[in-house]
N, C-alpha and C positions, 0 to 999 in steps of 0.2 A: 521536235528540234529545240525548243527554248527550253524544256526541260532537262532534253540533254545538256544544253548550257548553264545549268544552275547547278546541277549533280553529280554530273558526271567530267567534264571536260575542265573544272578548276585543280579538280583531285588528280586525273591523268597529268595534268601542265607540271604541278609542283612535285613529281616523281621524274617525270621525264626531260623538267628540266632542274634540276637540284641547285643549280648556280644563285640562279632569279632566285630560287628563295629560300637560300640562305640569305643573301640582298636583303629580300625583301623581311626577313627577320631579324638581319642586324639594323637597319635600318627602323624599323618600327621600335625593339630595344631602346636604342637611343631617344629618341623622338619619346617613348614612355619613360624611361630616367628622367629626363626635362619635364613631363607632365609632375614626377612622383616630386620632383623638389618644389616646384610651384607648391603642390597641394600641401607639402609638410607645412608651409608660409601660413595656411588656412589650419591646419590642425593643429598643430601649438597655440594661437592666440583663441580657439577654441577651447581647448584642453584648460584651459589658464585661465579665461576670461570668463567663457558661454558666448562671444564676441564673434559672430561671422563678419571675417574679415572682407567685407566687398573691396578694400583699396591695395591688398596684394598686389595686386596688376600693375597697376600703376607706379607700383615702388618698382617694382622691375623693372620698370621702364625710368623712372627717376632718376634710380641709382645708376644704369648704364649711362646716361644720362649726363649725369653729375660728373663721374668717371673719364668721359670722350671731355666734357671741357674744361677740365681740371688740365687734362694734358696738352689741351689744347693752348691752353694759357701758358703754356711753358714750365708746367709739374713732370719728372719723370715719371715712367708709367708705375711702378712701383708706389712711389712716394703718393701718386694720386690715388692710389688703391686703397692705402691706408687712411688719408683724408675723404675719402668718400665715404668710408666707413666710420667717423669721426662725425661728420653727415646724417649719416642711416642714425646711427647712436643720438644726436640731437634730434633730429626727427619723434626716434622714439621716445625721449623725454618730454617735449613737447604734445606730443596724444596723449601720452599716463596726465600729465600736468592741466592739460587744459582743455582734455576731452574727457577722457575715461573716468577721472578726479571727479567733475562735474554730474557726470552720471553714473553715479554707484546705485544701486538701486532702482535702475528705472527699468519700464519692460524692456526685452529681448529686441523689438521692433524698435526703439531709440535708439538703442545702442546701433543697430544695421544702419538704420540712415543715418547714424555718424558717421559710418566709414563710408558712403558713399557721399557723404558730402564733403569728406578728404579726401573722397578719390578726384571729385571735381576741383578742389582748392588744390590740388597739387600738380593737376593739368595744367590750370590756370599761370599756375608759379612756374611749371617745368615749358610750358610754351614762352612766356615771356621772357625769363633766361637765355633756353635753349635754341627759341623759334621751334618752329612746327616740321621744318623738312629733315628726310632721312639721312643719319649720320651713318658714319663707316665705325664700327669696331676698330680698335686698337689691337690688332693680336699680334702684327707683328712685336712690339713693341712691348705687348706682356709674355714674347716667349711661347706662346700657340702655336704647336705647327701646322703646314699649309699642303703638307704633302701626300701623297695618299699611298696605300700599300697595294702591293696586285698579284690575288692566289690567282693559281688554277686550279680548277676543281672538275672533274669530267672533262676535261677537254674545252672548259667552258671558263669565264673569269670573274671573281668577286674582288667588288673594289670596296675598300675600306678605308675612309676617311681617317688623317691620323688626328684634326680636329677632333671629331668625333668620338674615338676611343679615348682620346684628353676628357672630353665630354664624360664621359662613363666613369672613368678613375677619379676625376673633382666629384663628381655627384658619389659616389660611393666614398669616397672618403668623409664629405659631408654628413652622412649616413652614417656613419661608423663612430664620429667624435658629436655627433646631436645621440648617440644611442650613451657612449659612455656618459656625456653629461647626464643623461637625465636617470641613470642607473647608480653611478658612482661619484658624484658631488654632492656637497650639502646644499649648492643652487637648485642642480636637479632634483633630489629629493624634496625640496619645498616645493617643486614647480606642479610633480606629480600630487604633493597635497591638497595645494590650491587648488589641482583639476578636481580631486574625490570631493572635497568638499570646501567651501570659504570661510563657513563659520568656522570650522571645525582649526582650519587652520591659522585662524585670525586668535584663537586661543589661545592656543599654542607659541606666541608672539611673529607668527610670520607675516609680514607688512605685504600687503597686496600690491599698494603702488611699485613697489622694488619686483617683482615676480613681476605685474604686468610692461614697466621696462624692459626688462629681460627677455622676455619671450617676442615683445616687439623689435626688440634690437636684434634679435636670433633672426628672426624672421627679416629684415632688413638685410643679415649676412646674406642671408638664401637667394632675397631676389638680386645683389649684386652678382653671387655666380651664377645664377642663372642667365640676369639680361648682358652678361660675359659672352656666356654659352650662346644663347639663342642669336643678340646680339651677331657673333661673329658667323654665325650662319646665315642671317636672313636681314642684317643690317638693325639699325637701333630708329627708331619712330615711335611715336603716339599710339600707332597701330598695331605694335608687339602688346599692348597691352592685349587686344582679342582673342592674342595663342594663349596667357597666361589663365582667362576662361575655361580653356580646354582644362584645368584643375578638375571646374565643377563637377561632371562627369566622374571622374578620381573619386572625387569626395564622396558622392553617391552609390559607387561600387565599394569604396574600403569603408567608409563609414569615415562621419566628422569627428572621431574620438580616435582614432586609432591608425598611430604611426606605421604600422607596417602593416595594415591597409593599404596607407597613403602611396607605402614603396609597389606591394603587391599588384594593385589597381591601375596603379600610374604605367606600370609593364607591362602589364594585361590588355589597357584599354590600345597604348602604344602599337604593341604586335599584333593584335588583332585587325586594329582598322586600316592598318595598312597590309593587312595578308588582303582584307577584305577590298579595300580600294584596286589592289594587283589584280586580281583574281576575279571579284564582281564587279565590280566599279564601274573599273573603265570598257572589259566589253559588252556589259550589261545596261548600262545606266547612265553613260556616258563619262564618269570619272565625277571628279569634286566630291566623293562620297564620305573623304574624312574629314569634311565643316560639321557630320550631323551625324556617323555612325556611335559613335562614340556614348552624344548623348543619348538614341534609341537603345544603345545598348545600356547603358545604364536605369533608362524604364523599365524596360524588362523586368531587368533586378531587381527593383524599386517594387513591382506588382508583387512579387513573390517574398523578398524579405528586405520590408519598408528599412529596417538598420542597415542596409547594405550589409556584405557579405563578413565585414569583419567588425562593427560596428555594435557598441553595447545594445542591451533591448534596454529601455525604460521603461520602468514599472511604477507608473500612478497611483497610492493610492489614498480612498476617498474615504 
């Protein structure tokens, strides 16, 4: 009987009811789009730096952050969108300036507990400002719609958030002008140098501090649409930082080098652990299954090809 329930009876559900999962596949999409934008926040200042960014998260949360009391103070939602981003951009001058400046050449392991001791200095700051309790998203207010759309499909009803699809067209557009910058700019072109290599690029006269700006300020845009997005789904807190985690996973399946990894993985891990929560979760295991499928699945990976799936190999040699 319990085997029948792990083999056979998931596979019958999603044929015999096609509605649920389609559901359950657009809804996972979504949910991995938002993973895939976080993670790009972590592969650019990787790509750029060698710099795993542990304070991602927390800009996420910042910037939404920043944004709700900006408007709140009597900034139209607009006008605050662009001073928040005015914001993000100071922020990231001050890192290159009076972090990354500082330690140019120190181990891999320096550099990590710098961002995580700006993850905590910017808690520090965005509780004090902000206070600690949950804010409401601005959507009315940036023009978000609230409404939702209703097929039929079999005789059966899929509901699709018009949020949601907003969700998916912002994140793919993001996608689409982060891909022209770094293919057809002279910014991008330098950004991809600095990644091949720094000496090589520092020859050549391209200034590090100017690239590492730049990919922190890109990275700043991302998590403002992101803690947009997520924000207006699930409310703006402290504790949005712990979904922006769900990156890491991302990064271990695409690999920390590689942007359309980052997109691939972020979809992948999305639809999956919610087929998987549908489907095993909840009548197997009792539900809560996507806190930790995500990462198991990404072990997986990790046993078999340590670069993750899109991810360069390095090659040491001695």
């Amino acid at each position: 009987m319990i085997l029948e329930q792990i083999l056979i009876t998931p596979w019958v559900d999603m044929i015999s009811m096609p509605a649920l999962f389609f559901q359950t596949i657009w809804e996972g999409f979504v949910s991995g789009v938002l993973y895939s934008l976080i993670a790009l926040g972590f592969v650019l200042i990787f790509k750029a730096s060698g710099i795993f960014n542990f304070a991602q998260g927390i800009l996420v949360v910042f910037s939404a952050l920043t944004l709700i009391g900006l408007h709140s103070n009597g900034l139209p939602a607009y006008i605050a969108v662009v001073v928040t981003l005015l914001i993000m951009a100071l922020i990231a001058l001050g890192i290159e300036k009076f972090v990354l400046r500082k330690l140019v050449n120190q181990p891999d392991i320096i550099l990590f507990m710098a961002t995580i001791g700006l993850t905590y200095f910017l808690i520090g700051v965005g509780e004090f400002i902000f206070g600690g309790e949950n804010k409401v998203m601005i959507t009315k207010e940036l023009g978000l719609p609230n409404d939702s759309w209703v097929f039929d499909v079999y005789d059966d009803i899929i509901i699709i958030q018009q949020l949601d699809f907003t969700t998916v067209i912002v994140a793919l557009s993001l996608v689409i002008l982060l891909t022209c910058f770094h293919n057809f700019t002279r910014m991008g072109r330098a950004v991809r140098a600095v990644a091949d290599d720094h000496q090589a690029a520092l020859s050549v006269g391209i200034h590090l501090s100017s690239i590492w700006f730049v990919v922190w300020f890109i990275a700043g845009i991302i998590a403002l649409a992101t803690g947009i997005v997520w924000g207006a789904r699930a409310g703006v807190s402290f504790a949005l930082e712990v979904i922006a985690y769900k990156a890491l996973p991302v990064l271990m399946l695409g690999g920390l080098t590689s942007v359309p990894g980052a997109i691939i993985g972020g979809i992948l891990i999305g639809i999956l652990e919610k087929i998987f929560e549908i489907y095993w979760g909840q009548p197997l295991l009792g539900g809560n299954t996507e806190t930790w499928f995500a990462f198991m699945l990404a072990l997986l990976i990790l046993i078999f090809k340590p670069q993750g799936l899109f991810g360069e190999r390095i090659i040491e040699r001695i």
